[in-house]
C-alpha positions as a LaTeX table, in Angstrom:
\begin{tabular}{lrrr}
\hline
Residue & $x$ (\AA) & $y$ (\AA) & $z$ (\AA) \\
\hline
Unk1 & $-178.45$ & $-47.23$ & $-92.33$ \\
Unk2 & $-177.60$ & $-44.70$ & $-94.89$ \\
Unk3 & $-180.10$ & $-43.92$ & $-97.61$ \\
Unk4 & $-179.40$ & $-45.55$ & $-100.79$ \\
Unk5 & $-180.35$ & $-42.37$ & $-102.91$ \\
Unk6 & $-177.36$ & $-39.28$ & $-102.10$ \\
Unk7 & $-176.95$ & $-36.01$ & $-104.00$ \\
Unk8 & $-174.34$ & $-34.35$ & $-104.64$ \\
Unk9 & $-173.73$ & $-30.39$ & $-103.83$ \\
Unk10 & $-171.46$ & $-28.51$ & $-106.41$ \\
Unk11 & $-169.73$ & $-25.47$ & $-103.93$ \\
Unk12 & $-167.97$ & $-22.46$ & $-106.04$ \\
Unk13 & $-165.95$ & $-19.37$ & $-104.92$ \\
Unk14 & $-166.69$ & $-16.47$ & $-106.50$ \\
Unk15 & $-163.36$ & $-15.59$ & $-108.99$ \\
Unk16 & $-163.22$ & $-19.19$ & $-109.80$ \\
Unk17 & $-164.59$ & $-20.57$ & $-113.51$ \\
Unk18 & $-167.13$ & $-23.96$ & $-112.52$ \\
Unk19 & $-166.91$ & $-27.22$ & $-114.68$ \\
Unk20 & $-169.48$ & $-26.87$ & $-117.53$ \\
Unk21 & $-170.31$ & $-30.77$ & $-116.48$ \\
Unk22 & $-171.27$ & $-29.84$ & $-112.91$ \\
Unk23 & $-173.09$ & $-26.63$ & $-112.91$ \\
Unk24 & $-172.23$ & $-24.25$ & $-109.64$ \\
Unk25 & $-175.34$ & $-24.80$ & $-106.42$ \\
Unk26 & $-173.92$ & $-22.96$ & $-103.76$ \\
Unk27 & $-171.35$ & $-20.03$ & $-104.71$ \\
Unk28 & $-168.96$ & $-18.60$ & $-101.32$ \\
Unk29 & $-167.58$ & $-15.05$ & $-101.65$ \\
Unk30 & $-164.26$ & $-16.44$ & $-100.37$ \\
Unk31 & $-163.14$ & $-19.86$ & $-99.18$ \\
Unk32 & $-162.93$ & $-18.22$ & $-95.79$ \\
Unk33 & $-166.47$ & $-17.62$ & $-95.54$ \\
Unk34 & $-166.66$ & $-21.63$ & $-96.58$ \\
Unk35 & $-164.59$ & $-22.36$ & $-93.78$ \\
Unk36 & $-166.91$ & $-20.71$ & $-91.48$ \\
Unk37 & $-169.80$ & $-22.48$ & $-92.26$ \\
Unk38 & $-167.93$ & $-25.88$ & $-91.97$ \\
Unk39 & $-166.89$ & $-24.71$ & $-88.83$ \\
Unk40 & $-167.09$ & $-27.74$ & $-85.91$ \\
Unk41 & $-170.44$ & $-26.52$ & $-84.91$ \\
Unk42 & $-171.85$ & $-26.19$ & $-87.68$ \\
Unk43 & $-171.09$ & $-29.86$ & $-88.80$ \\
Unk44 & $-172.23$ & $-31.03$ & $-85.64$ \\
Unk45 & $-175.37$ & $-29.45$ & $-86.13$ \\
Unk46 & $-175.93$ & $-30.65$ & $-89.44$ \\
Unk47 & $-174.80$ & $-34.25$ & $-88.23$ \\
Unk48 & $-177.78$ & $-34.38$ & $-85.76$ \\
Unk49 & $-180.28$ & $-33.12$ & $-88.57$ \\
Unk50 & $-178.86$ & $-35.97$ & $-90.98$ \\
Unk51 & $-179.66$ & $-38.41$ & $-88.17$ \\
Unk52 & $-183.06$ & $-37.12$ & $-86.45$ \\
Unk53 & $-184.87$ & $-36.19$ & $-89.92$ \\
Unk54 & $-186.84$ & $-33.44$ & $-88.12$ \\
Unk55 & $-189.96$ & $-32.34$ & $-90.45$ \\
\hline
\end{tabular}
């Protein structure tokens, strides 16, 4: 069951002007170096922590 409270997470790449509405969370120094930490591992990984909660 998913939780009923999500957040949101506003990415930016550095040479790119954010939304005034959604202020900037995470900034990238290139959409490449996005890419690599969405890589298949990575998102695996992170699947596992969204299921197994550690502490």
């Amino acid at each position: 069951m998913k939780n009923a409270k999500q957040s949101r997470c506003v990415i930016g790449i550095k040479g790119q002007m954010p939304a005034p509405d959604y202020p900037v969370d995470i900034w990238f120094d290139s959409l490449k170096s996005l890419a690599n930490v969405l890589s298949k591992e990575n998102l695996q990984l992170l699947k596992v922590i969204a299921e197994q909660q550690p502490q």
